[in-house]
C-alpha angles and dihedrals in degrees: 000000000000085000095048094052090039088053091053089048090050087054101048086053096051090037074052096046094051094052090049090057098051089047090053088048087044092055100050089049084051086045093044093050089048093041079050087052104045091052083050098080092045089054086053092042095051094041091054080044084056104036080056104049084052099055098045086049086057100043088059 
């Protein structure tokens, strides 16, 4: 009886253990999209830095 219910108990940690992981996978790939989209406006500002410069350079 003790071992049966042990062994229940075994399995809900690791059915726990398993959806914690996926969360945590889940997560980074959350944190790795937001970390591709903040760095998004700072291409764009340094491109329009660059195309200006540019064109200042050839207006000269």
């Amino acid at each position: 009886m003790l071992l049966d219910q042990l062994s229940a108990i075994s399995y809900q940690l690791s059915a726990i253990s398993y959806q914690l992981s996926a969360i945590s996978y889940q997560l980074s790939a959350i944190s790795y999209q937001l970390s591709v989209i903040s760095h998004q406006p700072m291409r764009y500002a340094h491109a329009t830095r660059t195309a200006i410069s540019y064109q200042l350079t050839t207006d000269c």
